[in-house]
C-alpha positions in Angstrom: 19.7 0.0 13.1 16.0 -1.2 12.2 15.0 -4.8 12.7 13.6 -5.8 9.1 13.4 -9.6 10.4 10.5 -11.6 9.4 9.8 -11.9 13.5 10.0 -7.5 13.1 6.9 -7.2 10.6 4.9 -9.5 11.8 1.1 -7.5 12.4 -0.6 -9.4 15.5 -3.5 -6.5 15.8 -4.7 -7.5 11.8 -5.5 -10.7 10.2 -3.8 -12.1 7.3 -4.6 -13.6 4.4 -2.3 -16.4 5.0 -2.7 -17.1 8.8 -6.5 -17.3 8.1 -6.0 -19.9 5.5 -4.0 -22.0 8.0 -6.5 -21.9 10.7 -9.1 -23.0 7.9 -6.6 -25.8 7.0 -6.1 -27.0 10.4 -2.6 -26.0 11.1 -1.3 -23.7 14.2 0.2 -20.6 13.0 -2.3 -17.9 13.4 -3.4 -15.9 15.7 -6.7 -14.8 17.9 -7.5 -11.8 15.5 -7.1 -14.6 12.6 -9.5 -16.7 14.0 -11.8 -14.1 14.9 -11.5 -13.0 11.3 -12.2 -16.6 10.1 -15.0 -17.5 12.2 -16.5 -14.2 11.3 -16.3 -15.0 7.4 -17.6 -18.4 8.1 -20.6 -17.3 9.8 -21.5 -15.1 7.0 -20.3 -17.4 4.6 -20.9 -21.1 5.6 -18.4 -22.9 3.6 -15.2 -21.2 3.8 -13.2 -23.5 5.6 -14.9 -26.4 2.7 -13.4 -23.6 0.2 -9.6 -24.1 1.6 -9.8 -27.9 2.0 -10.5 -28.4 -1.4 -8.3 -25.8 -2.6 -5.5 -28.0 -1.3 -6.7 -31.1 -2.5 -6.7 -29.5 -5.9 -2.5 -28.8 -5.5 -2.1 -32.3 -4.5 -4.1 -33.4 -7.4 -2.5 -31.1 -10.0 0.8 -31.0 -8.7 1.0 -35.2 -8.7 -0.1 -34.6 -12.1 2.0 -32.9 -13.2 4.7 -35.1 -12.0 3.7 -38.4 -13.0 1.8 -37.8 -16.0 3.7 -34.5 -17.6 7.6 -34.8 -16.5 7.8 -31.6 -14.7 10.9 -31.2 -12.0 10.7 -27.9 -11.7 7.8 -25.8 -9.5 7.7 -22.1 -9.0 4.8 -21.9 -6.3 3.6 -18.3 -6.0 1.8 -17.0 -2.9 2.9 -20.2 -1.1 0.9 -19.4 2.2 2.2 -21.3 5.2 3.3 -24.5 5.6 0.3 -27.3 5.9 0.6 -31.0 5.1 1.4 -32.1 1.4 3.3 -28.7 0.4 4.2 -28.7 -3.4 8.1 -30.1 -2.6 6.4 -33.0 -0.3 3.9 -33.5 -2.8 6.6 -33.5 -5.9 9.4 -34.9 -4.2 7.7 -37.6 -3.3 7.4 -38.6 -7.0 11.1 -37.5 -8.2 13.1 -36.7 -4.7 15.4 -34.9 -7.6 12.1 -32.2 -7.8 13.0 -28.6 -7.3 10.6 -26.1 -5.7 10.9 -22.5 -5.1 8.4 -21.0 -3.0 7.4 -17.4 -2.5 5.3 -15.5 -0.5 5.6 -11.5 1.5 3.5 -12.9 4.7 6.5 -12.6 7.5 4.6 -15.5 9.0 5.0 -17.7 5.8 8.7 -16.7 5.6 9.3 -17.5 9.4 7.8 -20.9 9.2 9.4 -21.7 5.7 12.6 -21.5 6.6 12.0 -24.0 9.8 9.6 -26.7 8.2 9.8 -26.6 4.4 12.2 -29.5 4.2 13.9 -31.0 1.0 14.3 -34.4 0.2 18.6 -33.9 -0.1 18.1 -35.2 -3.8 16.2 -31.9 -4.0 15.9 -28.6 -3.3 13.8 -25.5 -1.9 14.5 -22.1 -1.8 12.1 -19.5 -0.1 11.8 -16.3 -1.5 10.6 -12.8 0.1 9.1 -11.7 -2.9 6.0 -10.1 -4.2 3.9 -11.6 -7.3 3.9 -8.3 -9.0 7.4 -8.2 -9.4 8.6 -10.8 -12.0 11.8 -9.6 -12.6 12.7 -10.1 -9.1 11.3 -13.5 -8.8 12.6 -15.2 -12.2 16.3 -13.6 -11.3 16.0 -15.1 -7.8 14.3 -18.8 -8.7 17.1 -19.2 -11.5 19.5 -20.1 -8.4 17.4 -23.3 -7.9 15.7 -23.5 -11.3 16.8 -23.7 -14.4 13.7 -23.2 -16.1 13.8 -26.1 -19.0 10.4 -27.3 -18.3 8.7 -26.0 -14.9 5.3 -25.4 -13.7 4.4 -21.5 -12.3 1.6 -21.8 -9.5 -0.5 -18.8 -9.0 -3.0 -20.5 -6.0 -5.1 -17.4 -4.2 -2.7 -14.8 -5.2 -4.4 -13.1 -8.3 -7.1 -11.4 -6.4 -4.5 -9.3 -4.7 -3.9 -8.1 -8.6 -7.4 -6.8 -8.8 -6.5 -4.7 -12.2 -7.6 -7.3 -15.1 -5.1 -6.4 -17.6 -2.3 -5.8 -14.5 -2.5 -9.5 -14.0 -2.7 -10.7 -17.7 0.5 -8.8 -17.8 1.8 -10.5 -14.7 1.2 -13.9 -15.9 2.6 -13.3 -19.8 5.6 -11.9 -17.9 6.0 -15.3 -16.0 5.2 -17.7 -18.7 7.6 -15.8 -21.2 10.6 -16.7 -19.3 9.2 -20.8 -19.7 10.1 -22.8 -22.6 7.0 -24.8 -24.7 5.8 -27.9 -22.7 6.0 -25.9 -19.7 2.5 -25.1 -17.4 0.5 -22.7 -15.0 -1.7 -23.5 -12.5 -4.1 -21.0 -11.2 -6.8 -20.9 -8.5 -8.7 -17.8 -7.4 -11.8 -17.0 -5.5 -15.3 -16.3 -7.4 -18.9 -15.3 -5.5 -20.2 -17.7 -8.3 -21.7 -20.9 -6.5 -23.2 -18.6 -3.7 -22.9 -15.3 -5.0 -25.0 -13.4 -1.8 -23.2 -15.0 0.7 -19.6 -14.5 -0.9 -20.7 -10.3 -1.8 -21.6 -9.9 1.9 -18.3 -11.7 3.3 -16.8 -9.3 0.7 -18.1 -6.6 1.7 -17.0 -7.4 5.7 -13.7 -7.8 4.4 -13.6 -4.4 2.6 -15.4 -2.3 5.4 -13.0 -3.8 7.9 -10.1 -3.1 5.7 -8.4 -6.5 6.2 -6.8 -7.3 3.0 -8.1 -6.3 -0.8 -9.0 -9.4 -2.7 -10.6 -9.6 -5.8 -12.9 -12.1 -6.6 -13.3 -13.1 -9.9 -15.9 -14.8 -12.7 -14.8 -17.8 -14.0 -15.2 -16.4 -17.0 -12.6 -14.2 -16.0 -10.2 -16.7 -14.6 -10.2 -18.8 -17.8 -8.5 -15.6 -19.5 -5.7 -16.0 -17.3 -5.3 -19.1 -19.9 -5.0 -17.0 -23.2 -3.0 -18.6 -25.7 -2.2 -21.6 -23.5 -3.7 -25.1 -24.0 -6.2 -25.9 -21.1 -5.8 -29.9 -20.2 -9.1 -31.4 -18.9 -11.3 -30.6 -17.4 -10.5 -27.0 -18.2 -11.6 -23.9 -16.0 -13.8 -25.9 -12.6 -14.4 -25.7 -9.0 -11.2 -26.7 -7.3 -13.6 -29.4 -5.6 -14.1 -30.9 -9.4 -11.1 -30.8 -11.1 -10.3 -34.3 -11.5 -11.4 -35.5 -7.9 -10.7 -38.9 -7.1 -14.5 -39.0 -5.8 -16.0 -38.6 -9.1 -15.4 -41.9 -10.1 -17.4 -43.2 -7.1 -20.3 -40.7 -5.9 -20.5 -38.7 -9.4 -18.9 -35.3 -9.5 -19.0 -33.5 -5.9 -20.5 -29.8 -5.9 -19.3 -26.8 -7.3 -17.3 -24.0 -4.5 -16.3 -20.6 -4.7 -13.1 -21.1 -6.0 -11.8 -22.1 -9.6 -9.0 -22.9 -11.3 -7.4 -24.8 -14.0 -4.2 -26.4 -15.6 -2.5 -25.2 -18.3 0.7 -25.9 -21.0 2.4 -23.9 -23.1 2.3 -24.8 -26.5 
């Protein structure tokens, strides 16, 4: 009988998107060719790990928004990656312990450390699904076991570029935010080769040639279609380093990386 356990799938000869991430962010669960990988992409493109520091500064800025200032309980957190410090629940929960989080992700990695550190407060919940973002269906039937979907927030945070058909993942995210009543939100981040755009084409292009993982990367321009016919809170469509950074206040607004995203509810 075949082994189709998380520990069965997992690729030690290949990076992953995921395990890179982690090594970027500090954490432990990767492996040599990961880090290899990531060191590589730094060298050609000084700023990466910057890239995945803000990134999660943005989710615990948005996400404790969302909270405190907009009422929402209820998080659907797409291409979750693996557990770091201030995950969505820790980061929710920590507002309402009553918040409820479903996570998804198809990295075996992700889905062998889920299940052992992803934690809920026991006024909450979590529930970890083995999912893939172009398959709605799938997701919304599953998440409805821990969600009831009266207001929630859908995060989409470095998945879309693995949708790298435009009107695939306009598609995707109507499907998503369908299923959400009004006063619901979506939070998206994705990669762009905006701020340095010769340094981000040639780490592209190493990622392509060494057949790695496809990854689409994005104008902003772009991105803020992802928004169509929801109503973009402040500061609209950013850098994830400038989307309402707590720093602003204090040195001015900090500089732009290659990655943007934005906030959005449905009317």
């Amino acid at each position: 009988m075949a082994d189709d356990s998380p520990l069965s799938r997992i690729d030690t000869s290949r990076p992953s998107q995921a395990r890179a991430w982690n090594y970027w962010l500090g954490g432990k669960h990767y492996y040599p060719v990961d880090k290899e990988f990531a060191d590589m992409l730094e060298k050609h493109y000084p700023g990466m790990q910057e890239i995945a520091l803000h990134t999660r500064a943005f989710l615990r800025r948005a996400v404790r928004h969302l909270a405190e200032n907009e009422g929402i309980r209820q998080f659907l957190d797409i291409g979750t990656g693996l557990p770091t410090e201030d995950n969505t629940h820790e980061v929710a929960q920590r507002v309402d312990p009553s918040s409820r989080i479903v996570y998804v992700d198809n990295d075996p990695v992700v889905l062998l450390h889920a299940r052992a550190l992803l934690t809920s407060h026991p006024d909450g919940s979590c529930d970890y699904l083995d999912a893939d973002v172009r398959d709605p269906d799938d997701i919304l039937t599953r998440a409805a076991r821990t969600l009831d979907f009266s207001l929630a927030a859908v995060m989409m945070l470095g998945v879309l570029g693995t949708v790298r058909d435009d009107d695939e993942a306009y598609a995707l995210i109507r499907r998503y935010m369908d299923a959400l009543p009004s006063g619901s939100y979506l939070m998206i981040e994705d990669g762009t080769k905006t701020v340095k755009p010769e340094a981000a084409a040639e780490a592209e292009q190493l990622r392509d040639e060494g057949h790695v993982y496809s990854y689409e990367l994005r104008t902003p321009a772009r991105i803020e279609r992802f928004f169509d016919g929801l109503e973009l809170i402040e500061p609209g469509v950013v850098s994830v380093s400038q989307w309402r950074s707590e720093a602003e206040a204090v040195t001015g607004s900090p500089d732009p990386v290659d990655a943007y995203c934005g906030v959005a509810r449905k009317p």
